[in-house]
Phi, psi and omega in degrees: 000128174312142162305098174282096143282131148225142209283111175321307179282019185251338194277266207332312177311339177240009170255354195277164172277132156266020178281320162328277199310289222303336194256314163327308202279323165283358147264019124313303189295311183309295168319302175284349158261012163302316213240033192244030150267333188277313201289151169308145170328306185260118195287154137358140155265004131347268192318300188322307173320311179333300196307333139347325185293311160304344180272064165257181181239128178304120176323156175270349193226146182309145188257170188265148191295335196264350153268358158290310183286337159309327178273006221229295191288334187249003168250332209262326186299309172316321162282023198259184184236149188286085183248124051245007194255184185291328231237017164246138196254357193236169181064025178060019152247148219255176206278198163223107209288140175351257200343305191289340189277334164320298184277303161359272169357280183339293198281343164279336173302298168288010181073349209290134153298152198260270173047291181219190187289303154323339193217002129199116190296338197286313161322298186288328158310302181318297166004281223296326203283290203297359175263294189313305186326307166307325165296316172298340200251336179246012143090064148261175194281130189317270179000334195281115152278154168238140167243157163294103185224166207306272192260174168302346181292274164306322168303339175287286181326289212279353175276317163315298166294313167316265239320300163338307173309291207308312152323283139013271181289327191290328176280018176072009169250149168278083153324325198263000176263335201245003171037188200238067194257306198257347165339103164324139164305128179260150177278118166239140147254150169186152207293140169342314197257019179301163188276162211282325183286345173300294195298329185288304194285323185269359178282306147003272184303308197132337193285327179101164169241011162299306195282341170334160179222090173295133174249155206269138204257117191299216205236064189222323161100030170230130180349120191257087196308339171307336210266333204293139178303191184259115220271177191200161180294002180245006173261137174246125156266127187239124155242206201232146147247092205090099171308143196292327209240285182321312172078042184250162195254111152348162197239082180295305182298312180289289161298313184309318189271000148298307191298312168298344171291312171326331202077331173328156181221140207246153179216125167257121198281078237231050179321324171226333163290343183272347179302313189302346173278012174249021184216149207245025183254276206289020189289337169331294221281304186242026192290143202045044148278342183291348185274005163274163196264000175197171179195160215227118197190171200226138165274273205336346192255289204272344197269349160090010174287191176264200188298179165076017209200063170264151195224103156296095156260115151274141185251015187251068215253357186273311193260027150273288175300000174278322171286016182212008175245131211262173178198152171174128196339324190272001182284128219231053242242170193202154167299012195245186191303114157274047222257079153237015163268007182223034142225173180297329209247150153271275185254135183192180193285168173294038169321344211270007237240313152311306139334284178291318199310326172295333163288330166276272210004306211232297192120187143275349189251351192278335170311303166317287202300310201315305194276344156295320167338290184294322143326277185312304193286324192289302177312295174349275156347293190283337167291296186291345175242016146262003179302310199262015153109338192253186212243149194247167163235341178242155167315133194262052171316326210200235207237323195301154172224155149224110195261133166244132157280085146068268237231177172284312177285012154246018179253294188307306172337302175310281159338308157296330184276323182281319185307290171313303170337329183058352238253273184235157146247162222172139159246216185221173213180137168258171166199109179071039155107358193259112165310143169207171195270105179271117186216112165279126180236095173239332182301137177273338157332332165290097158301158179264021168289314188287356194242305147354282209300338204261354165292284184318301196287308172303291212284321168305325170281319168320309227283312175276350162266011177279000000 
């Protein structure tokens, strides 16, 4: 007879109840959102100090789950910074709505690899269902496939790469056999203010951003179609939906229907910005994006999911899975939804579970309120604090403000001063050679009580420093 070892600690691990821990932690969770509207913005430096307490050597023997999470809720909560709360303003992130955190809780519970229908039929459903939805809710061509990916980061990359192949392939090279030691040059254009992961992503990839061709930007931070080179079946474009700092939109209509006359092939970066096309008050902003061949876009900023929850949509859906797909005897594939075949990735969380819970949450009509909400708080915002004296620079088009104080040093000087305040946060930025005050309104948690107060505070700290 073969020799049965089993591990003491693994048994003791498996005989305990989760019923005990699963009700601490949920009363931990209560506690912190009761009270992640009250804490500073920012943690303390208390808290921070604290965070010391973590700086140990892993142990030899199991710690018990109710000192882990104890130490996880009375050292790690206090130190978190409150992006679920009304009053944070920077990096574009938006807060995380009833529904998804709910089914969150659920859905970590269960654990599931998405990867393929064999390995969760539920996954792969939700998948298949939450890509209509997105296509439907944002006016994109029935053809649009989705893949589920961390961020806007990776969904750029993963956008990026179809576009290249999808070229490619139109010049008659095999990319996935000759990789690109000998690959005819491809044109990439894109606007002056594009974001720094475009440039990550083209890097990536292989093409690099020295042969970009930037084309110069009004002072709005959008493509100046005059200015744009002369496009071709071997150019790739990249435009914007929502400027990272103005938060204004490319010339959609236009540009696009160059590039298609061109043979180009366009990917749009809509991190936060692709969202305004689910409310028909903004079709300024986004009439003819759908005419592009990929777009690139994040739940987590403007749609209020939690983190972790990017999304590549294409209308190329044969050479999006060719680019991302992998093969080996034990994969096991199906007629339903696969869905690793339209990411980088195999096995990961069931992200997209998130995505619908938030999307039944909210509606179609309630997603259309959210991004004019927020739109409206913003406008709001940018009143009051040119009311008080400081200066806005941009069309307050979407959710972005750019606020400047007289000088470069009382704009940084502010910033910092506002930062410390725990009162609101908010970073910096340049623009057009200028320091400026960057204030993103993506939370739906944002009162126009959280915008008063957080107004109120910035103008008051200028005030004393004149």
């Amino acid at each position: 007879m073969p020799h049965k070892y089993t591990s003491p600690i693994l048994e003791k691990i498996r005989n305990k109840s989760l019923e005990e821990d699963l009700e601490l932690v949920h009363g931990y969770a209560l506690d912190y959102v009761n009270s992640v509207d009250d804490m500073p913005v920012f943690p303390p430096k208390k808290a921070i100090d604290d965070l010391k307490l973590f700086d140990e050597a892993l142990g030899d023997y199991p710690q018990s789950t109710r000192d882990i999470i104890d130490q996880l809720h009375n050292y790690g909560s206090p130190a978190t910074v409150a992006q679920t709360g009304g009053r944070y303003f920077g990096f574009v992130c938006g807060g995380i709505l009833p529904s998804a955190l709910v089914s969150k809780w659920l859905t970590d519970t269960w654990d599931q690899n998405p990867a393929m229908h064999v390995l969760s039929p539920i996954a792969s459903k939700i998948e298949a269902v939450t890509e209509k939805w997105i296509v439907d809710l944002l006016g994109l061509p029935k053809e649009t496939v989705a893949g589920y990916v961390s961020g806007s980061s990776t969904a750029t990359i993963i956008g990026l790469t179809t576009g290249r192949n999808y070229l490619l392939q139109k010049m008659g090279y095999d990319i996935f056999k000759k990789g690109l030691v000998d690959a005819p040059p491809i044109k990439i254009v894109l606007g002056e203010g594009a974001h720094s992961t475009v440039y990550k992503a083209l890097s990536i990839i292989g093409l690099g951003s020295d042969c970009a061709i930037r084309v110069p930007t009004d002072d709005q931070g959008r493509m100046r179609a005059e200015k744009l080179p002369k496009l071709d079946d071997k150019t790739l474009l990249i435009l914007q939906a929502g400027h990272v700092n103005s938060g204004n939109f490319d010339n959609f209509e236009s540009l696009c229907n160059y590039a298609k006359e061109s043979g180009a092939y366009v990917h749009v970066d809509g991190a936060f910005g692709l969202w305004a096309a689910a409310n028909p008050a903004f079709d300024h902003l986004t009439r003819g994006v759908q005419l592009a061949d990929s777009w690139s876009v994040d739940g987590h900023k403007t749609l209020n999911t939690p983190y972790d929850s990017g999304i590549i949509l294409c209308r190329h859906k044969k050479m999006l899975i060719d680019s991302m797909h992998m093969a080996g005897s034990y994969i096991i594939l199906s007629e339903d939804r696969d869905n690793m075949l339209y990411t980088a990735e195999m096995s990961r969380r069931a992200r997209a579970i998130d995505l619908w819970a938030t999307l039944k949450g909210l509606g179609k009509t309630g997603v259309s309120e959210l991004v004019w909400e927020l739109y409206q708080k913003a406008v709001y915002f940018a009143d009051l604090l040119k009311k008080g004296g400081l200066e806005v620079l941009n069309e307050v088009v979407f959710n972005q403000i750019l606020v400047r104080f007289q000088t470069d040093d009382l704009t940084n000087k502010l910033i910092q001063d506002i930062q410390k305040s725990g009162v609101c946060w908010l970073g910096g930025a340049n623009w057009e050679g200028k320091s400026v005050m960057r204030i993103s309104v993506c939370s739906y948690k944002t009162s126009y009580g959280d915008i008063d107060l957080s107004a109120s505070d910035i103008l008051r700290l200028a005030t004393n420093m004149k």
